[in-house]
C-alpha positions in Angstrom: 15.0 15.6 -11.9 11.6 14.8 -11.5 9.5 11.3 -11.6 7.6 10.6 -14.6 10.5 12.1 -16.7 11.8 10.0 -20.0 14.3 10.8 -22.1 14.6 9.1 -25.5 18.0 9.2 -28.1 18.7 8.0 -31.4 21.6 6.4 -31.1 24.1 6.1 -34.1 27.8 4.2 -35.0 30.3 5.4 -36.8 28.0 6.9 -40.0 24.9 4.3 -39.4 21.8 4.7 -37.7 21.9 1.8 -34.5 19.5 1.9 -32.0 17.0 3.6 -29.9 17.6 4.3 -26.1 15.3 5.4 -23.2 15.9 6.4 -19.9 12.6 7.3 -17.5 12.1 8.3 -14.0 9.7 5.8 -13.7 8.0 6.3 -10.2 9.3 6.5 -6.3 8.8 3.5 -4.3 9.6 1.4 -0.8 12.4 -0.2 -1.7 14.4 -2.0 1.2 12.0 -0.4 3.7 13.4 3.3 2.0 12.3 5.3 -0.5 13.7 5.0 -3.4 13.8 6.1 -7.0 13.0 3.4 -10.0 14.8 4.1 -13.3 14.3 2.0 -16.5 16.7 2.1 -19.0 16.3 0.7 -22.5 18.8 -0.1 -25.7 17.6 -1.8 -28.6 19.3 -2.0 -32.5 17.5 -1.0 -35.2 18.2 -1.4 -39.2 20.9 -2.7 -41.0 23.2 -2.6 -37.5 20.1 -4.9 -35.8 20.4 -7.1 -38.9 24.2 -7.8 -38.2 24.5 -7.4 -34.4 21.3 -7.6 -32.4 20.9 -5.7 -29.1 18.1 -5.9 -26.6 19.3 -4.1 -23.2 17.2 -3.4 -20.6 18.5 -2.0 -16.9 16.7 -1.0 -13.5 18.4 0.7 -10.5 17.0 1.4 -7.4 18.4 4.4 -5.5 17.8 6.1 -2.5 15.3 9.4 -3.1 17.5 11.2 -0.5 21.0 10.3 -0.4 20.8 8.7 -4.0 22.6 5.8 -2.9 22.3 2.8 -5.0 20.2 -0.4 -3.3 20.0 -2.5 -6.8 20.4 -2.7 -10.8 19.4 -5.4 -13.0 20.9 -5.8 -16.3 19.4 -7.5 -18.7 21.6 -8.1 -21.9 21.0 -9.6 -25.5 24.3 -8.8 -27.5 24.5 -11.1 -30.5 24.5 -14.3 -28.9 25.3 -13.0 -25.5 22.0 -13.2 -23.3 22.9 -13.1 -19.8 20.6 -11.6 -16.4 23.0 -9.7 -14.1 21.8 -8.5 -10.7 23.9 -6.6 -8.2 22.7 -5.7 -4.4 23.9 -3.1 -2.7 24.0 -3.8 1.2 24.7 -1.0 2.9 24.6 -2.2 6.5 26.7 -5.0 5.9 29.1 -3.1 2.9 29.0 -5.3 0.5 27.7 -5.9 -3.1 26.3 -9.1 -4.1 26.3 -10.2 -7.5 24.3 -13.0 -9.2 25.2 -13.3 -12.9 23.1 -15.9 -14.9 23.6 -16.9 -18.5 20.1 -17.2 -19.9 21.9 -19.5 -23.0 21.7 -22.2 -20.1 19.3 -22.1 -17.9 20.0 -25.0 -16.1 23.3 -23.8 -15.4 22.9 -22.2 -11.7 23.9 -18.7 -11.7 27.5 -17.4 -10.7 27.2 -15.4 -7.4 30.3 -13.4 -5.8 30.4 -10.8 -3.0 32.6 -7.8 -2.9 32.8 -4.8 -0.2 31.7 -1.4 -1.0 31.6 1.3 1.2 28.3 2.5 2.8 27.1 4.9 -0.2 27.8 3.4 -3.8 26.6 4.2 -7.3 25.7 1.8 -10.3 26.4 2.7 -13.9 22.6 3.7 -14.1 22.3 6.1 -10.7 25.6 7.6 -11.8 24.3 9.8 -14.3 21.5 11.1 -11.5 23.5 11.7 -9.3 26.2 13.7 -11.6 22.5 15.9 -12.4 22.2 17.2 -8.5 25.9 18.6 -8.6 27.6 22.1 -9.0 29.7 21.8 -12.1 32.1 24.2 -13.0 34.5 24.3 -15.6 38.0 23.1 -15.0 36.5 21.2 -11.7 36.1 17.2 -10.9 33.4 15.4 -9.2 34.3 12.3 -7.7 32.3 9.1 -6.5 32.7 5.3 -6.2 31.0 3.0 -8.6 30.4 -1.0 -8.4 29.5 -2.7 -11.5 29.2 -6.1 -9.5 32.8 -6.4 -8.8 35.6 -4.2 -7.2 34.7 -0.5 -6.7 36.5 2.2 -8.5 36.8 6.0 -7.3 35.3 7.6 -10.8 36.7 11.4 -12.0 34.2 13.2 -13.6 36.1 16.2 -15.5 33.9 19.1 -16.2 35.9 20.3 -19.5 33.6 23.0 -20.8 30.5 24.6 -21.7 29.2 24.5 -25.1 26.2 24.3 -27.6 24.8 21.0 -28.5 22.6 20.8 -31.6 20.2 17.7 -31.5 16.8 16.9 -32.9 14.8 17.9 -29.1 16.9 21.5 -29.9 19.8 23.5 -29.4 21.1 23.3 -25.8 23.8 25.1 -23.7 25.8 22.2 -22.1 28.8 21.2 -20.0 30.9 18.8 -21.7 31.5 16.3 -19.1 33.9 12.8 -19.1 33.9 10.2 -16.6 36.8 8.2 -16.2 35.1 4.9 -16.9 37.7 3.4 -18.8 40.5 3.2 -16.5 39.3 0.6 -14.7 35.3 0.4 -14.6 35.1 -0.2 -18.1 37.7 -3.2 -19.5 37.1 -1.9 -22.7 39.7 0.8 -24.0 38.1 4.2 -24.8 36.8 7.8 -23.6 33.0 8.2 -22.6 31.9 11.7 -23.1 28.5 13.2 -21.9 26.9 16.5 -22.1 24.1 18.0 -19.4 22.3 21.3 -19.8 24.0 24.2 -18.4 20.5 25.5 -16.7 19.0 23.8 -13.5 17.5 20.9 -15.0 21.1 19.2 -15.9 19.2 17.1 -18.8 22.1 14.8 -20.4 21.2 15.7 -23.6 24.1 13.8 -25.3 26.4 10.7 -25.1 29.7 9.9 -27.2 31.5 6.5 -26.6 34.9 6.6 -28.8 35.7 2.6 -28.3 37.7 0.2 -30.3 34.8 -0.7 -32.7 34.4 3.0 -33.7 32.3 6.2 -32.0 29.0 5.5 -30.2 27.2 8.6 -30.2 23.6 9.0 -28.3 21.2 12.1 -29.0 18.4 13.5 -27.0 15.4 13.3 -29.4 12.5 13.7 -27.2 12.2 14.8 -23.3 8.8 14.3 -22.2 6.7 13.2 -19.1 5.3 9.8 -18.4 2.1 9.4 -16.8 3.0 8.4 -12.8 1.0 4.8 -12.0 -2.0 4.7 -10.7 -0.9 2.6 -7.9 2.4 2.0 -6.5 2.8 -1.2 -4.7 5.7 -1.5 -2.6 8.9 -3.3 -4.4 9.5 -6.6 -2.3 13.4 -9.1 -3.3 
């Protein structure tokens, strides 16, 4: 992957149009007195499914340009009438992941804060999918790393299942058909997450399928493109 990179999905719900989604490279920065990688990640409802469930989710993570260990993600989540600012820090001297959760409903109501060890490389739910993009997949092989979502770490399985072509509005790609065990402890929600990355060397994800309790979640690469990098990059300061 490459800085400046964006990918952008139309994301759909059982038969109904949902949301847009974006996911950009957006620049390489001091971070934590490293250099690090800044991704942005956007959700947002659209139509009649914005009209009856409103979603505004934005996400940031931080990771390590070299060994693309996670420093920090920032979750920003509108769900309905869920609005809540989660950040998670990823101390990697110390092994440990501190969590401050605030609900923006209240904001007088000071923010819940819990620590919880990790060991000294971690990924978030964001750097995840980078770092699944710098692997060797093979068919019938696993990948393996821990993630923290702001409490206990889990050892994810990703399966590599098989190689296929994926039809979607950017064009007609030859993937592997990935799934990470996210649901078997990550996630609380019941389910299987599937996701689909080229074949070639770029390892785009160019597709996303949730199959949850509410019905299937499926994401689709509708425009790859290149942002233009800032003009100037100040260093990124807690």
């Amino acid at each position: 992957f490459e800085v400046g990179e964006r990918f952008t999905y139309n994301v759909s719900w059982k038969v109904f149009d949902a949301g847009i989604a974006t996911m950009t490279l957006a620049e390489k920065v001091s971070f934590q007195n490293e250099e690090t990688y800044r991704i942005n990640a956007t959700v947002y409802s659209t139509g009649i499914v914005s009209a009856l469930f409103k979603v505004v989710d934005v996400f940031e993570s931080f990771f390590q340009a070299r060994e693309l260990c996670s420093r920090r993600i920032t979750k920003k989540i509108q769900e309905g009438r869920r609005h809540r600012e989660t950040v998670v820090t990823f101390d990697a001297k110390a092994r440990q992941a501190r969590m401050e959760d605030r609900d923006l409903n209240l904001p007088d109501l000071p923010p819940k804060r819990t620590e919880s060890p990790v060991p000294s490389c971690v990924q978030d739910v964001i750097s995840a999918l980078y770092v699944i993009r710098t692997k060797t997949l093979r068919v019938g092989e696993l990948v393996e790393f821990p993630i923290n979502d702001g409490g206990r770490t889990y050892d994810v399985t990703v399966e590599i299942q098989a190689q296929e072509e994926v039809r979607t509005p950017a064009g007609t790609f030859q993937a592997f058909r990935l799934e990470p065990k996210v649901f078997d402890g990550l996630f609380k929600t019941k389910g299987r997450l599937f996701v689909w990355v080229t074949a070639d060397a770029a390892r785009m994800p160019v597709q996303l399928k949730a199959k949850i309790n509410i019905g299937t979640i499926t994401a689709t690469l509708t425009q790859a493109d290149r942002v233009p990098l800032p003009s100037h990059r100040a260093p990124v300061k807690l």
